[in-house]
Every structure is written in structure tokens, then in C-alpha cells.
N, C-alpha and C positions, 0 to 999 in steps of 0.2 A: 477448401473442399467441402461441401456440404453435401452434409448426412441426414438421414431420415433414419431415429433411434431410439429404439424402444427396451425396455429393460426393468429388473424388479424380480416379481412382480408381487402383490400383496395376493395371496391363495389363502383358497377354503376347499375344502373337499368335502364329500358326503356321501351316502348309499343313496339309492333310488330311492329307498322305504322314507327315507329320512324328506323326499319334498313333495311327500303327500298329506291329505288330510292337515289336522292344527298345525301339526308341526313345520309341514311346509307353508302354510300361511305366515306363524313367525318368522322362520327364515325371510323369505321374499320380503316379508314389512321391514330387512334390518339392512340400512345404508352399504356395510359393508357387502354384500352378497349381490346389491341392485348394481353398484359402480365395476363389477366384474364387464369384463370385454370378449375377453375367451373362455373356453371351456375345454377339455379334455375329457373324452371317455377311454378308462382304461381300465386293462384287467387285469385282478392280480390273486396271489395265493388268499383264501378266505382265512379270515383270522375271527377264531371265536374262542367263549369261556366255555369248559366243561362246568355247569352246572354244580353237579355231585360233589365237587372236590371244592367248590368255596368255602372258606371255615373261618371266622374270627378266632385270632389267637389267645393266650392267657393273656398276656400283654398288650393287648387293642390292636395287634396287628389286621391285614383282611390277606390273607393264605387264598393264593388262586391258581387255577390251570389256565392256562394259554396254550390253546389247540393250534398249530397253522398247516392247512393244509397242502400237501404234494400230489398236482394232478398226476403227475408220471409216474409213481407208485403207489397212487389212489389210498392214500393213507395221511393222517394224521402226525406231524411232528408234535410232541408235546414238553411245555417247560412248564416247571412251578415256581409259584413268584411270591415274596410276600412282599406288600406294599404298609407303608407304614401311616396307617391313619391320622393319626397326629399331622402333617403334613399337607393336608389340604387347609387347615385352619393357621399353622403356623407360619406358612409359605406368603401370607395376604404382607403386603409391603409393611403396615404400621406394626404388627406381633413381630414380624423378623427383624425389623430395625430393637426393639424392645426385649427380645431373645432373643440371641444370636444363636444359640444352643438349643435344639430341637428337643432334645430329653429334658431343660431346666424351663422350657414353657408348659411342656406336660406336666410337670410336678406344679408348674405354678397353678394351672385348671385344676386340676385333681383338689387341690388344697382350696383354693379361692373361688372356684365358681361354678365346680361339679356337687352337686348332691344323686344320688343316688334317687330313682322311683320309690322301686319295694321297700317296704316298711323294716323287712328284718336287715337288707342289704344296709339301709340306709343308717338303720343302730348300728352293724358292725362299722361301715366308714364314722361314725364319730366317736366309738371306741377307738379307732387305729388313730384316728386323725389325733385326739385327744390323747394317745399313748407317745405320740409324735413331739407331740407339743410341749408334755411335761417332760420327755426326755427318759421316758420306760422304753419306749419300744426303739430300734437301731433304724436311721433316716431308709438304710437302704430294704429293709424288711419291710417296713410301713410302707413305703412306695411300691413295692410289691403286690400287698397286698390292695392297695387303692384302685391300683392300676389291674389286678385281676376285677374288683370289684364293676368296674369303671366296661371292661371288656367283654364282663356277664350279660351288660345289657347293652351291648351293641347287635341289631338285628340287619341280616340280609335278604337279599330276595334279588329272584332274576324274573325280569320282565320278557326279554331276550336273551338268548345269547351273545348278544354284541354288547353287553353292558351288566354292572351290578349294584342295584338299588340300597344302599345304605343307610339305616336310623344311626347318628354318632352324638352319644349324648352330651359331647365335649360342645361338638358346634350347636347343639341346641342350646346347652347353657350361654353359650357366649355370644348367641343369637338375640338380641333384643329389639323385640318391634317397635315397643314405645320409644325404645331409644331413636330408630332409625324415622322412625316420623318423625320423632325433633329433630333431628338433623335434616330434612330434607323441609320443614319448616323454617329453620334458619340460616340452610345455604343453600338457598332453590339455584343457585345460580350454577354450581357442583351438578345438582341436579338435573341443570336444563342441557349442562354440555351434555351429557348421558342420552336427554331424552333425543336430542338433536341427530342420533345415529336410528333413528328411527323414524319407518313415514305411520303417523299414527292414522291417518285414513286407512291404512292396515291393517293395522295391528287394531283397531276398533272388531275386524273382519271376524277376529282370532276368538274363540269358544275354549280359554284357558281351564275350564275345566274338564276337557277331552285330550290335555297335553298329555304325554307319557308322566306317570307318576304324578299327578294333578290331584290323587285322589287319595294318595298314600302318605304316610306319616315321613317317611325317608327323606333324610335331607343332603343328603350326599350320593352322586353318582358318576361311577366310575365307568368309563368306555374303554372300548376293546384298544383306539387307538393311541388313549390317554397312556394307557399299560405298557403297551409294544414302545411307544416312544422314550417313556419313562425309565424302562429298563434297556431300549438299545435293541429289543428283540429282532433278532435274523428272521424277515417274514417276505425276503424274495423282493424280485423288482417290479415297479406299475410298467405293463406294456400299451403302449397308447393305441388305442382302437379309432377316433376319430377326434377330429379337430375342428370346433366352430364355433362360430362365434356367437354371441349374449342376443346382441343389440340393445341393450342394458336393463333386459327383462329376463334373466336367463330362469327363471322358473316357469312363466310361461312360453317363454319361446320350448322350452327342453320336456314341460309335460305332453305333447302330441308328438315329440319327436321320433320321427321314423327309425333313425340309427338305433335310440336306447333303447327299443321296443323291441328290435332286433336283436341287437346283441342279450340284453335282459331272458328275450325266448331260446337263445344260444345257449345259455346258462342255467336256465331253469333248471336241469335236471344234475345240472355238473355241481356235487357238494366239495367241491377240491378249490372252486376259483371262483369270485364275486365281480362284478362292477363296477367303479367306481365315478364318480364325476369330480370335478376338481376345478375351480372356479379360481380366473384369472381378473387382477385388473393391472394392467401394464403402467409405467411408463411411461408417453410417448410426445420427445420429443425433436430439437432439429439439433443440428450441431456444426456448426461453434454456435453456441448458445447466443439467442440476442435480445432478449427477454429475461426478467426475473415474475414470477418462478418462470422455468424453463417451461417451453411449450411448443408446439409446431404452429407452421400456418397452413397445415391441408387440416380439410373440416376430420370432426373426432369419426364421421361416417366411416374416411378415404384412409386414416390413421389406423382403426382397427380390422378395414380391410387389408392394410397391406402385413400386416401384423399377421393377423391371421393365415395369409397365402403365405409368407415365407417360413411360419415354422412349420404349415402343412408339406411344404417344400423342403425344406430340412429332414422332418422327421417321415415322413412318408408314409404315414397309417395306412393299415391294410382296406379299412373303410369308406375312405375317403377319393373321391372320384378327381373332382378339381383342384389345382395345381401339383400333383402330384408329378407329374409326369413333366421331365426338364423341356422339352418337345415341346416349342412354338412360344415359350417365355416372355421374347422380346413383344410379341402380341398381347400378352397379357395386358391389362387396362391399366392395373394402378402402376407396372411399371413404364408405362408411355405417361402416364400422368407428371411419374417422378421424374421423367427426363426431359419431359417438356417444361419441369418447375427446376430445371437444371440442378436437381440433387444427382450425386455422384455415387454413395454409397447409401447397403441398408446396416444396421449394424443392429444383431439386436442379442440377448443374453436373458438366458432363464438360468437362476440360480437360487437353489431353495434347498436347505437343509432336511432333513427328516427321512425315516425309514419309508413315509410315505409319499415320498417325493423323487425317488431314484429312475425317472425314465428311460425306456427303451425303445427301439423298435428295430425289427430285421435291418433296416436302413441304415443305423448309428451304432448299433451294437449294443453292449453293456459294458465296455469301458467306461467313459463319460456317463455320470447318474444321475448328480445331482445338478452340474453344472453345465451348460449346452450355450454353445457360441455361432452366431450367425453374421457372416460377413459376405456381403451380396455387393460385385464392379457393376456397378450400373452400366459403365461405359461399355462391358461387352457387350450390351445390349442394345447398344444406339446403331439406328441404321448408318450404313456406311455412307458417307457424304457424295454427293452427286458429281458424276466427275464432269470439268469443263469442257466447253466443245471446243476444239481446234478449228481454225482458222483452215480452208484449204488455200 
């Protein structure tokens, strides 16, 4: 029985804000975001930081609100969260193989490779550090103290409220530049896989000093979806608005787009619910596999269109005009294509983890979220065979 089967798929999501200006020129120059096929416009509860209430802890924590908004009672849910800074540095594969214990890497920084700016902070850290070491001061009081020392001169700042700009003087200390040009001078090859994910006639396009935070000291920054994910936050489910496809330019194809213009002016004034876009690249191939890698043989054109028409047909976005509707199917193009190429079935499967991945729509409910199954009999779709003439 042969299938036409698509499945995956590797996602990126984004705000509209976010593929304008530099920053949508990097994205668009980065391989991963050009090899997308589909797109999703959805809409979902706005999720942002309260400002006011970010505060660095005594302990290097970063203490934040996470606002998410309820258009139905046009109010604001709010949690407070603290996230543990240490943890963006500790988390890099080579530190966590070498600490397995997030509090015995911080003490290892603090003692090894943190100094202190201000001049009097910096006498009191080698007083403690030195009261440490001769065995005057008690390991866990001295750690205390470092580590307030250490959390004095951690600075924030918010650019937006979908994000907070962090100076952390741990990853500055453990940041070294000359180091990292000798390593990319002695394993350019390390290097070239990296650069390889990028089309650098692009990315030449890019005016890196007009990035977000290009111009600020902060080496650390933290996003609104980094947060939600990180903590598990209940911030509601994405309802999908429309469905189409890339053609594997989805920045340009999506900045003149008529839909997002629309729904975007839909929303303009609603501070309860934002827009999302959400960048697919699929899967797509035949089945029983007869190829390694697996692959189809309709062009990747006829691949991503039928991809496209059947989860607009599955999912049935309010937006979306064609295949929506089950009404004259067997006419449809690519499914005469597929039954002319005597495939049998479609078979296709979105399944993607995350708070930001849970779709809906009046069509499918909000049962099923994160996982969505598509299984298309081609055969009900073949015309029915000519009958023969009798004899008189």
C-alpha cells in the first residue's frame, strides 16, 4: 500500500516584531528558518513581564512577574518566578559534564574566576575569599557572602516587555575572547559546521549594530517564552488562524502577507491576545520506504502542497478559504495527482512538545494539543470505475 507521509516537524515560532528590521534579516539569513515548508498564524493569550517587579536576588537569582493575559475577563493572570542565573552558564554541555551540581559550579566561579569591578567590593571578596582559605571564616557563610557580593553587581534592564536584558558578571568572567579566537583558529572546521547554517550573502545584508541590545553591556537575555517554558507556565492554547505555505522563503513570502496584516490590525487594540507565527519544515516522504534517506518521488513543489491542503483540511482555520471545505475533494489537483501516482493513503502527524505548541481550532477541539494525526483513504476518492456495456 503506498503512502504519501509527512511528519516531524522541526519548528520555530516568532512575533511579527521579531521579522522586521536586523533582526528579521538574521533570522531569514539562518538555514534553519529558510528550510521551513509551512507556516501557522495563531492566536494566543499575550504573555509579557511586569517591568516593576524584576529584582536581582541576594543570591544571584533574577525574581520576575509573568503577566498572561485573559481576553474573557480582560485581566491579567499573574505569577512570580525566580529563575536561577547560574544556569544559563552551567547548563552549556562541557560545565555540566564537569559539575554535575549547579551550586558546586557556582562556588567553583565565585572562588576561580569571578573578581568583583568596585574597588571596595573587590577588598571585601579577598578578605572573605582569604578568610576561606585560611579556615577563619565557615565554607557556608563565606559563600554567602561572595555570592551576595557577586549578585550586587548583577544589572537588569527591559528593552521590552517580552524579554529582560541581563549584565551576569559570572559569564563575563568565564567569557573569553582571546580564548575563543584560538579556538576558532585551531578548529576552523568546528567552526565551518556552525557557519554552514547560514547563508552568508545574508547575513553580510545585517547592520549588527542596530540588533536588539548591540549596543549594551548585557550579556544575558532572557525571553518571555524561555520563562513560560522553563517553568511549565499555564499560558492557554495557540488557536490557528491560517495555514500556508513558505515556498522556502517564508520571510519574504509573510512580510506583504495579506492574512498577518489582517489579523495583526484585528489585534492591534486587543492587550489580552498577540499573534504568533510558527515555522514548520516537515518530513516528507513515501512509504514503504525505498530509498535511504527516505524521500518521496513527487517534486518537493507537489510534497508541500499536499502537506499544506491536508492539515488546512484537518484543522480548518477560520481564515483560510481553500481546502477548507470537504465539498468537491476528489477534484482537488494534488489528490488526482496522488491517485494517478497510485498512492493509497495520506498519513501525516504534527507532534511537538511545549506550552507553545498545544493547537486548536473550533474544528478539532482542544482535546488533542500537542499531538494531531492525519490519515486521508485516498480510495474514497477515485472515481468510480466505468461500467461495461452489455451485449444486446
Amino acid at each position: 500500500m503506498k503512502t504519501f507521509h509527512f511528519d516531524g516537524p522541526d519548528w520555530a515560532f516568532l512575533t511579527p516584531e521579531q521579522m522586521y528590521d536586523e533582526e528579521g534579516k538574521l533570522r531569514r539569513a539562518h538555514k534553519y528558518y529558510q528550510n521551513a515548508d509551512i507556516y501557522f498564524l495563531t492566536v494566543m493569550n499575550k504573555c509579557l513581564f511586569n517591568p516593576k517587579k524584576t529584582k536581582v536576588t541576594s543570591d544571584g537569582n533574577i525574581q520576575c512577574e509573568v503577566c498572561v493575559g485573559d481576553p474573557e475577563t480582560r485581566t491579567f493572570r499573574r505569577l512570580t518566578v525566580v529563575f536561577p542565573l547560574i544556569d544559563i552558564f552551567h547548563t552549556t554541555p562541557g560545565i555540566l559534564h564537569e559539575f554535575p551540581d549547579r551550586n558546586e559550579f557556582l562556588s567553583h566561579a565565585l572562588l576561580n574566576r569571578y573578581l568583583p569591578k568596585n574597588t571596595l567590593k573587590k577588598q571585601l571578596y579577598r578578605v572573605v575569599k582569604g578568610g576561606l582559605v585560611k579556615g577563619i571564616l565557615r565554607p557556608g557563610f563565606a559563600l554567602n557572602v561572595l555570592r551576595a557580593i557577586y549578585s550586587s553587581e548583577i544589572t537588569i534592564r527591559h528593552s521590552t516587555r517580552f524579554e529582560i536584558n541581563v549584565f551576569d558578571p559570572i559569564t563575563d568572567a568565564m567569557t573569553d575572547e582571546q580564548k575563543a579566537a584560538e579556538s576558532k583558529k585551531h578548529h576552523p572546521h568546528f567552526h565551518a559546521l556552525n557557519n554552514a547554517n547560514w547563508d552568508t550573502q545574508k547575513t553580510a545584508a545585517v547592520d549588527y549594530s542596530k540588533l536588539p541590545g548591540a549596543n549594551e553591556k548585557e550579556n544575558v537575555r532572557l525571553t518571555i517564552d524561555q520563562i513560560v517554558n522553563r517553568f511549565d507556565i499555564e499560558v492557554g492554547n495557540q488557536k490557528i488562524a491560517y495555514i500556508g505555505k513558505t515556498e522556502q522563503q517564508p520571510f519574504d513570502r509573510l512580510f506583504p502577507h495579506v492574512k498577518l496584516n489582517e489579523l495583526q490590525s484585528k489585534l492591534a487594540k486587543n492587550e489580552f491576545e498577540t499573534l504568533v507565527i510558527h515555522l514548520f519544515g516537515f518530513r516528507m516522504v513515501d512509504e514503504p520506504l525505498i530509498s535511504w534517506p527516505p524521500t518521496t518521488r513527487l517534486s518537493k513543489s507537489d510534497a508541500i502542497t499536499i502537506t499544506e491542503a491536508e492539515l488546512i483540511n484537518y484543522f480548518k482555520p477560520s481564515e483560510n478559504e481553500d481546502y477548507v471545505k470537504n465539498d468537491g475533494k476528489p477534484n482537488w489537483k494534488h489528490i488526482k495527482l496522488l491517485i494517478k501516482n497510485k498512492y493509497e493513503n495520506i498519513r501525516g502527524l504534527l507532534d511537538i512538545d511545549g506550552r507553545y505548541a498545544r493547537f486548536y481550532t473550533s474544528q478539532v477541539g482542544n482535546l488533542k494539543l500537542n499531538r494531531h494525526e492525519i490519515d486521508v483513504d485516498l480510495n474514497a476518492y477515485k472515481p468510480a470505475p466505468k461500467k461495461k456495456k452489455t451485449k444486446s
